[in-house]
NUGUKE-907430 format. One record per residue: y, z, x of N, C-alpha, C in turn; residue number from 1; residue in one letter. Coordinates in steps of 0.02 Angstrom, whole numbers, plus 50000, padded with zeros to 5 digits. Layout:
% NUGUKE-907430
{site {Y; Z; X}; {Y; Z; X}; {Y; Z; X}; NUM; A} ...
//
This chain:
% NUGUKE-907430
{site {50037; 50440; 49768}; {50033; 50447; 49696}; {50074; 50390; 49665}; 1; X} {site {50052; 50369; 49626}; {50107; 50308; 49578}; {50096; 50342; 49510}; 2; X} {site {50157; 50324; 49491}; {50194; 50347; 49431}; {50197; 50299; 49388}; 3; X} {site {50212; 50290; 49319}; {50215; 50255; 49274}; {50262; 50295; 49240}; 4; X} {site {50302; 50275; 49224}; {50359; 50306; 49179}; {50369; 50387; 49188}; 5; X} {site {50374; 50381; 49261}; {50407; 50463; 49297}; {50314; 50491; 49275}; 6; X} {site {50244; 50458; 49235}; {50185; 50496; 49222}; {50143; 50470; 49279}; 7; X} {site {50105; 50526; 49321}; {50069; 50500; 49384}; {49999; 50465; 49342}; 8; X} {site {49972; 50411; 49365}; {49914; 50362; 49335}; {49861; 50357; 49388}; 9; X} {site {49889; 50337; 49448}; {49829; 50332; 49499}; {49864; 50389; 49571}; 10; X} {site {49792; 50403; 49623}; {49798; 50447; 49675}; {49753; 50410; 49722}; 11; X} {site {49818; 50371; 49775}; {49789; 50335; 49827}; {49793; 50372; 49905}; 12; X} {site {49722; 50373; 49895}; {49721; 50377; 50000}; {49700; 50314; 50040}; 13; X} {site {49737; 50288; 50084}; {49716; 50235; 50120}; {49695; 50242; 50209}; 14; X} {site {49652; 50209; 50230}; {49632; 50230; 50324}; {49635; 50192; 50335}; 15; X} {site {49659; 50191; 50387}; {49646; 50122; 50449}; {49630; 50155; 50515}; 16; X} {site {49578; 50108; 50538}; {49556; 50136; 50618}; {49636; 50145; 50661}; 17; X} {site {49610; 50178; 50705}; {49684; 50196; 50779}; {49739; 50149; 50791}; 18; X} {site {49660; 50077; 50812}; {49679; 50024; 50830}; {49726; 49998; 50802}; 19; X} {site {49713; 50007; 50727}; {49757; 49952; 50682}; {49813; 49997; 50671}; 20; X} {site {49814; 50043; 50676}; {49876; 50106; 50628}; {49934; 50127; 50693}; 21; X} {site {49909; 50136; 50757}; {49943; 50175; 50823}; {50000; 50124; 50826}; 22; X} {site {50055; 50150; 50819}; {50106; 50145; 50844}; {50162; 50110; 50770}; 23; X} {site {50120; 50103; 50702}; {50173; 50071; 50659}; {50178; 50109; 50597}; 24; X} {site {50192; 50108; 50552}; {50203; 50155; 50495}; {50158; 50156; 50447}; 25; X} {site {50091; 50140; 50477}; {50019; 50148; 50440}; {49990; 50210; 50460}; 26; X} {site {50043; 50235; 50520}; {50015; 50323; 50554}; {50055; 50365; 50518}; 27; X} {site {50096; 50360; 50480}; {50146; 50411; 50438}; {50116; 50399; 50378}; 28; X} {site {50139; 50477; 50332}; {50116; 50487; 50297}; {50182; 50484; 50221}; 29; X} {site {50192; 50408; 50209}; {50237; 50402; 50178}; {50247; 50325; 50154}; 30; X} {site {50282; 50311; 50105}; {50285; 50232; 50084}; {50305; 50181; 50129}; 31; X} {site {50266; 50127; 50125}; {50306; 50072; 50176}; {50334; 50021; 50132}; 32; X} {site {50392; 49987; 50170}; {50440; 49960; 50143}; {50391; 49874; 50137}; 33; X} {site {50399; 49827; 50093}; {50348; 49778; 50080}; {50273; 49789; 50068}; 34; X} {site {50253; 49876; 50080}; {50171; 49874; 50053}; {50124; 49846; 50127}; 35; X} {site {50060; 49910; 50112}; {50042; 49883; 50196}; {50012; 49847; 50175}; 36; X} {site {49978; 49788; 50131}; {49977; 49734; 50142}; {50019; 49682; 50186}; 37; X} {site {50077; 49690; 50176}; {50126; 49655; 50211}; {50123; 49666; 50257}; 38; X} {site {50137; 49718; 50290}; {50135; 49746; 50354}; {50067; 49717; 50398}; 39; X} {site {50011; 49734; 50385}; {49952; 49712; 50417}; {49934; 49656; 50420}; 40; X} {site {49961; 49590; 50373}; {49968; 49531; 50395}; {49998; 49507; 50447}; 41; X} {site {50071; 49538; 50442}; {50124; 49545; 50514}; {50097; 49542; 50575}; 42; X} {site {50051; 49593; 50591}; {50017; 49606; 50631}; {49960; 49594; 50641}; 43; X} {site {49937; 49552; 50609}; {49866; 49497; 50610}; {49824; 49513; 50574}; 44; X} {site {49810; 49546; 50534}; {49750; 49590; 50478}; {49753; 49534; 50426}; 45; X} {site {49721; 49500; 50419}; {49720; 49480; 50339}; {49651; 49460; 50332}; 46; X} {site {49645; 49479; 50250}; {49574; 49488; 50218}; {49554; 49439; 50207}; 47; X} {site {49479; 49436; 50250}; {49438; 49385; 50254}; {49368; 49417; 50188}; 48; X} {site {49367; 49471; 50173}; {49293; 49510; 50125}; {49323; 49565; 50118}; 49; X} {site {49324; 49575; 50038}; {49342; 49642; 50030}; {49268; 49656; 49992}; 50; X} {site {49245; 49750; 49987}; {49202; 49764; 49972}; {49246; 49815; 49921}; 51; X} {site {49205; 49827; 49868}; {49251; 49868; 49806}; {49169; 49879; 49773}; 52; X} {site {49185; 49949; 49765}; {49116; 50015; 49712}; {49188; 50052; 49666}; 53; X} {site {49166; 50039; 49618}; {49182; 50070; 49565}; {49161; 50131; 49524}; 54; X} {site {49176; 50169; 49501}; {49148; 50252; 49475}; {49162; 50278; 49430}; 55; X} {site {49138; 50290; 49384}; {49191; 50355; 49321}; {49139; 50397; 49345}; 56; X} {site {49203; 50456; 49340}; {49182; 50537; 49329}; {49214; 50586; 49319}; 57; X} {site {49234; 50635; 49314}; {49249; 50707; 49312}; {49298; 50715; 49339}; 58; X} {site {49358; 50711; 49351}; {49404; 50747; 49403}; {49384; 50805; 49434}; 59; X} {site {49417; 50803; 49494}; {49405; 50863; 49525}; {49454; 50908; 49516}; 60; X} {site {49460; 50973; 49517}; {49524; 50995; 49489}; {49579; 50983; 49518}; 61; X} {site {49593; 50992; 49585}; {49649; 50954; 49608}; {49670; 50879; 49577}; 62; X} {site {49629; 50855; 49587}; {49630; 50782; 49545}; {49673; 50776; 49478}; 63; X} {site {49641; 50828; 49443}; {49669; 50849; 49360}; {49736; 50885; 49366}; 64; X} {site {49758; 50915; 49395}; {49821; 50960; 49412}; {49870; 50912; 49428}; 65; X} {site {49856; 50841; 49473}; {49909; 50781; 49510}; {49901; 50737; 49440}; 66; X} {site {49839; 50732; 49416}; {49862; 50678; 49353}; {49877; 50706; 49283}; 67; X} {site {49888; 50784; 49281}; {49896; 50801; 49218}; {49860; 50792; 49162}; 68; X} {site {49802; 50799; 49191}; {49739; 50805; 49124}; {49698; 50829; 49122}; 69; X} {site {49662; 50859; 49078}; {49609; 50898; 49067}; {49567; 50898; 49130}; 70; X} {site {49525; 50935; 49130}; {49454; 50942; 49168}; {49410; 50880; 49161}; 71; X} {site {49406; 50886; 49077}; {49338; 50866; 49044}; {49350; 50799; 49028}; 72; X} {site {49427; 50774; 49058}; {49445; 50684; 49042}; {49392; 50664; 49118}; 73; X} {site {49415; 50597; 49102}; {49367; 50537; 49154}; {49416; 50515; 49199}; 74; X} {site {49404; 50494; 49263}; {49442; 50443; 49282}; {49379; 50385; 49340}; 75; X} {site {49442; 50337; 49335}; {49410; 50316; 49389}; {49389; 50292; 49445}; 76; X} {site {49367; 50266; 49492}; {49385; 50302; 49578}; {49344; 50219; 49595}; 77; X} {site {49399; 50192; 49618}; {49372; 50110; 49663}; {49387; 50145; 49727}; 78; X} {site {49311; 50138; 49750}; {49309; 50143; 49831}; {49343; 50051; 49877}; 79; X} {site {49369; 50045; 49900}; {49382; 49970; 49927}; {49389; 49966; 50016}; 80; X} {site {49346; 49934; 50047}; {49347; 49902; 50123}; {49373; 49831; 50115}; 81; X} {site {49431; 49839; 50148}; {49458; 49771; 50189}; {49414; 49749; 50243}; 82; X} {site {49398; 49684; 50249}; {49361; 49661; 50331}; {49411; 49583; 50345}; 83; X} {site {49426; 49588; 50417}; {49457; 49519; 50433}; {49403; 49481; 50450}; 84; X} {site {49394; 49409; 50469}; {49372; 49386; 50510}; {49322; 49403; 50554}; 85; X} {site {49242; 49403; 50554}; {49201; 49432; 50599}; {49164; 49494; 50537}; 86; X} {site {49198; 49517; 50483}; {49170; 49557; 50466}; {49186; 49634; 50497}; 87; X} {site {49266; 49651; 50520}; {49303; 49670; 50561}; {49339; 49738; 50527}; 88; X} {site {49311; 49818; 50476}; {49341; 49832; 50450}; {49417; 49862; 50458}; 89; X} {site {49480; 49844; 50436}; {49528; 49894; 50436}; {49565; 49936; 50412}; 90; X} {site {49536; 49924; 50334}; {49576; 49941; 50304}; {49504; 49971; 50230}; 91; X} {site {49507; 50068; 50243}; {49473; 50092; 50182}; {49516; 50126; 50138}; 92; X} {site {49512; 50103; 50060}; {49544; 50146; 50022}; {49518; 50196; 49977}; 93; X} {site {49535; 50236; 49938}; {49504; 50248; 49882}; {49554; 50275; 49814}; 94; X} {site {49543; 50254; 49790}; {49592; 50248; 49709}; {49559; 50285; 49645}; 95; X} {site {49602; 50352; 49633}; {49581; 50377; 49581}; {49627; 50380; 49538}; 96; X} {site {49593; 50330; 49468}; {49655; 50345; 49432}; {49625; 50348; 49350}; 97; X} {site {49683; 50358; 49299}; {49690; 50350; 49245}; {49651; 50296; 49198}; 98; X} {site {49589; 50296; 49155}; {49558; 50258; 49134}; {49614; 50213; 49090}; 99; X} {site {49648; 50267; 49072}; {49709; 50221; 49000}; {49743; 50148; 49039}; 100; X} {site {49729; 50077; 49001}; {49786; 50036; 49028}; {49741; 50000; 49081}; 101; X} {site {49687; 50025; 49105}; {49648; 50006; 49160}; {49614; 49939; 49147}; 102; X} {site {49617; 49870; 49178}; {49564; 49815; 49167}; {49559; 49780; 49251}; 103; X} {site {49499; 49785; 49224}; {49478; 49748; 49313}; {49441; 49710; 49311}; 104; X} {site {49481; 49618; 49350}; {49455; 49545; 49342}; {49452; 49545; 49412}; 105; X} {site {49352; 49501; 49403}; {49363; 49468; 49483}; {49331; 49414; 49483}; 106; X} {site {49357; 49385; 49525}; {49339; 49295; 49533}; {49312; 49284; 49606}; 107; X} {site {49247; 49285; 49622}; {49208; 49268; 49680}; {49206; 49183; 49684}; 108; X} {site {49221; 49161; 49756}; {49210; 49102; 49769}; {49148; 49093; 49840}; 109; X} {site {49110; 49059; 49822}; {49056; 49060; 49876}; {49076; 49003; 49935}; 110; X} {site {49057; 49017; 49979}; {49100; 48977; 50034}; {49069; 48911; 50054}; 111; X} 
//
């Protein structure tokens, strides 16, 4: 969960296959110190293609109960795959959050 002024805004779950997660603090269920970005570079992961779907809809009620809002508000939910090199995934997230404050820029470069 991330917070914004002690107010929760977004609700992140992140996966990584066995391979990539067994044995470092991508298998616990708790903050890592530098962000697993950092971490999975460390250890050779870095993003060669990310894939990102975007969504508004409905909270689910659990959803609405962690962000403190109605039923009948919106939020909205970026699905995102990391791939290294090869097209290699390790890294799936999904991000549900708070429409308020929300802007999303992207800059594709063709290779």
């Amino acid at each position: 969960m991330m917070l914004v002024d002690e107010r929760p805004v977004e609700l992140t779950d992140s996966y990584y296959p066995a391979t990539v997660a067994a044995g470092t603090p991508l298998a616990e269920a708790k903050k890592i110190p530098g962000g697993a970005p950092t971490l999975l570079a460390e250890i050779g992961y870095s993003p060669d293609e990310v894939y990102e779907d975007i969504s508004i809809r409905a909270p689910t009620r659990e959803e609405a109960d962690l962000l403190h809002v109605q039923d009948e508000s919106l939020v909205v939910v970026l699905f995102r795959v990391v791939m290294a090199a090869g097209r290699i995934p390790f890294e799936a997230s999904v991000m549900t959050m708070l429409p308020e404050g929300r802007h999303f820029r992207y800059r594709f470069k063709a290779r």
